[in-house]
C-alpha positions as CSV (number, residue, x, y, z in Angstrom):
1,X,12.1,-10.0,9.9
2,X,11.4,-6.5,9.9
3,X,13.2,-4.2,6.8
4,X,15.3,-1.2,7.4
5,X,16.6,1.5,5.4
6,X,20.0,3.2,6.2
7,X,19.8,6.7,7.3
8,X,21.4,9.5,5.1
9,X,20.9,13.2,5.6
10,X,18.0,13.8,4.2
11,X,16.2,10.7,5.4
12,X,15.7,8.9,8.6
13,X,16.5,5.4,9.5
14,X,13.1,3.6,8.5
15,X,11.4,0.3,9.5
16,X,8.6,-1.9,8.3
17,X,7.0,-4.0,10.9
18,X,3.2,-5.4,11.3
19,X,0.7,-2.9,11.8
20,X,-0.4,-3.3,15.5
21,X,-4.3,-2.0,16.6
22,X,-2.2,1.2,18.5
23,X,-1.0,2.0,15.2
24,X,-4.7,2.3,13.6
25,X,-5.2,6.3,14.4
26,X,-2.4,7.0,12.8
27,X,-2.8,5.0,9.7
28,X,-6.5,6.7,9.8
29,X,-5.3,10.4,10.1
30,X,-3.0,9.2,7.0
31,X,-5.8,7.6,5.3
32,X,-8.3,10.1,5.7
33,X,-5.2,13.0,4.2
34,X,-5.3,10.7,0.7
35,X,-9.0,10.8,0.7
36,X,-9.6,14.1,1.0
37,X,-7.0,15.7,-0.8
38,X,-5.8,13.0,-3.8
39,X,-7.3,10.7,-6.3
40,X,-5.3,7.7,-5.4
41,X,-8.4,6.6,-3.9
42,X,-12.0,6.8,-5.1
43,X,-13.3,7.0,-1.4
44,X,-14.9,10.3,-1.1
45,X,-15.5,10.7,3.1
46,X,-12.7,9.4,5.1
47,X,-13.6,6.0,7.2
48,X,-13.7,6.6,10.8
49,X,-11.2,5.0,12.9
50,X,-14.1,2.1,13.8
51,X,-13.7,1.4,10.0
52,X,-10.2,1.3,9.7
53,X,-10.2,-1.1,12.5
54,X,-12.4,-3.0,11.5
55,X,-10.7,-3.4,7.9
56,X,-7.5,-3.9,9.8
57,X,-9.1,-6.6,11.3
58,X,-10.2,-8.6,8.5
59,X,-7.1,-8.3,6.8
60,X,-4.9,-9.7,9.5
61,X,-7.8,-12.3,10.8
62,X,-7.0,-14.0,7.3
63,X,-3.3,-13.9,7.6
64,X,-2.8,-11.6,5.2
65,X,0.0,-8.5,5.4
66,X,-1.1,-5.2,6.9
67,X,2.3,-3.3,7.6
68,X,3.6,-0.1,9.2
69,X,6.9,1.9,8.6
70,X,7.9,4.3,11.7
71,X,11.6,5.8,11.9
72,X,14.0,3.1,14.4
73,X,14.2,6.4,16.6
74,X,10.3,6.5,17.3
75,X,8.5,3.4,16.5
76,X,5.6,4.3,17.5
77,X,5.4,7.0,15.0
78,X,3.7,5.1,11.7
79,X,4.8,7.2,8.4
80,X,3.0,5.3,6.1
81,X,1.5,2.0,5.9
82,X,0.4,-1.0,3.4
83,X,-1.7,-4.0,2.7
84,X,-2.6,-6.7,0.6
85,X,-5.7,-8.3,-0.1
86,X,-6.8,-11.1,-2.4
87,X,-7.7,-10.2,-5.6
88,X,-11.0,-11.6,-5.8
89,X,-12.5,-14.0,-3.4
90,X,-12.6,-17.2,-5.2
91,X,-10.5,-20.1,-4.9
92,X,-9.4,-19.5,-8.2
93,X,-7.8,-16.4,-7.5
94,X,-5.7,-17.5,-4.4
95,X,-2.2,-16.5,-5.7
96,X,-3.0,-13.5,-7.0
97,X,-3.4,-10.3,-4.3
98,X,-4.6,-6.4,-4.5
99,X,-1.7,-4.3,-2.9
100,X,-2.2,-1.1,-1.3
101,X,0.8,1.8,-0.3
102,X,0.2,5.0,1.2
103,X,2.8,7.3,2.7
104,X,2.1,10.2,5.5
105,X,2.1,13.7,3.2
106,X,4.9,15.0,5.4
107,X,7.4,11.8,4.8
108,X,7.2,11.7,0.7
109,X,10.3,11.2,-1.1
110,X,11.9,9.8,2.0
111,X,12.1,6.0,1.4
112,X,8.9,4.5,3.2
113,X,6.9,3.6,0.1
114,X,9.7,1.9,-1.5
115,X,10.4,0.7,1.5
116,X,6.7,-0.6,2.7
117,X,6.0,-2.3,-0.9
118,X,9.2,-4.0,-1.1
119,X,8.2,-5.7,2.2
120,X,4.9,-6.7,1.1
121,X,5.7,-8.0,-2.1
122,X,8.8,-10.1,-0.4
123,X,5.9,-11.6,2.4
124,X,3.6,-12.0,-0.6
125,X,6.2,-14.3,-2.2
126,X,7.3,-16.3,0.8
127,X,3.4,-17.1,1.0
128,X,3.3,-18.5,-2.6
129,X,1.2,-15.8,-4.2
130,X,2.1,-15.3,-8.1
131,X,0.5,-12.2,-9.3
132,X,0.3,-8.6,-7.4
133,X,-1.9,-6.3,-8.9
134,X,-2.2,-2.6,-8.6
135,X,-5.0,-0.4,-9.1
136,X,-3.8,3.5,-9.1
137,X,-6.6,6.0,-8.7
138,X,-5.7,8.6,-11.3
139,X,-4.0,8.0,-14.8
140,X,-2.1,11.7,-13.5
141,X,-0.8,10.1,-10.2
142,X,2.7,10.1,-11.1
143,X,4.6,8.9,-7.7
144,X,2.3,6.2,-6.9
145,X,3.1,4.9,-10.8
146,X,6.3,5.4,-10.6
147,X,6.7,3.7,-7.4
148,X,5.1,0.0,-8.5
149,X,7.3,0.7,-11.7
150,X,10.2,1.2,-10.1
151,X,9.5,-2.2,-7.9
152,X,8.8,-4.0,-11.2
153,X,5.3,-3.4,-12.2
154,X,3.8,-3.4,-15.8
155,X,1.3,-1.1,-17.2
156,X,-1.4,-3.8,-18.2
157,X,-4.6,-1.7,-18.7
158,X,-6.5,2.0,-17.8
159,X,-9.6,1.6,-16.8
160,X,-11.1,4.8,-18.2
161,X,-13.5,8.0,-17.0
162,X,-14.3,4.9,-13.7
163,X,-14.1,7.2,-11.3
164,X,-15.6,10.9,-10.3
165,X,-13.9,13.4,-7.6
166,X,-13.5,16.5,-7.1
167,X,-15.4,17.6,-10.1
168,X,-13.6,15.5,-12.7
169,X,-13.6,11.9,-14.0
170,X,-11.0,9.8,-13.4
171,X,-9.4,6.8,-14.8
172,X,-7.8,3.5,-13.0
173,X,-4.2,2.3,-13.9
174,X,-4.0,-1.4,-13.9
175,X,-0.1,-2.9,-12.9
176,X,0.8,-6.3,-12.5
177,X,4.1,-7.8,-11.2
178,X,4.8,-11.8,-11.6
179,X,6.4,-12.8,-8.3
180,X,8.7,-15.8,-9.0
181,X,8.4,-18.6,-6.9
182,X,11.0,-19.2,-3.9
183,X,13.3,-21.7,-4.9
184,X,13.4,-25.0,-2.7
């Protein structure tokens, strides 16, 4: 069931739904604005829409979450999207999943990040994983920590001087969140 966000003022009405292939230039363009302007990600050339396709692609082939959120009066129009992966691809580490949350520059501070990773982490749940991990490009990116800690992750490690972009060396934050099994 898709999520929704009431509409005040200041910010439209919001919904998360599935990301759909139509939706994959837009999620690009938004993709390709974090690479090239932020550290939240360590890619340094933007993936072509091809890429993003075919990383789309994988992601939903294995039944895993790749969502959208678009205002309720245009949704076609995808502000930001998310994804989960598995951790680590061995059986071991089934129940435990990467998340990913990236908003469009000109919808920050309007809802849709809170909004996308509280989806994801509720779909996460209903599919039995345990663990959600977050790996934060940047020990200086404040809204993208503040987001997972505001959702209930925990600091659990920086990966230190990992990374190098625009000139300077970078660290990784490492967040967890234990996601409680549904009762039933």
């Amino acid at each position: 069931m898709p999520a929704a966000v009431a509409m005040s003022a200041e910010r439209p009405a919001l919904m998360v739904r599935p990301c759909f292939q139509q939706d994959l230039e837009l999620v690009q363009l938004i993709y390709a604005h974090h690479v090239l302007t932020g550290a939240g990600t360590f890619e340094i050339d933007p993936p072509s829409l091809d890429d993003m396709t075919a990383r789309w692609g994988d992601i939903v082939q294995r039944g895993w979450p790749f969502l959208v959120v678009c205002p309720l009066s245009d949704l076609s129009r995808a502000m930001g999207f998310a994804y989960a992966v598995q951790y680590r691809d061995r059986a071991a580490y089934a129940r435990t999943f990467e998340v990913s949350v990236y908003a469009a520059p000109t919808t920050l501070h309007q809802g849709a990040g809170t909004l996308l990773l509280k989806e994801l982490l509720g779909m996460l749940r209903a599919d039995g994983v345990r663990e959600a991990l977050a790996f934060i490009g940047d020990s200086h990116n404040a809204a993208s920590i503040g987001l997972h800690r505001k959702l209930g992750f925990s600091h659990v490690g920086t990966l230190t001087n990992v990374g190098e972009k625009f000139g300077r060396m970078l660290d990784v934050v490492v967040m967890q969140r234990s996601l409680p099994p549904l009762a039933g």
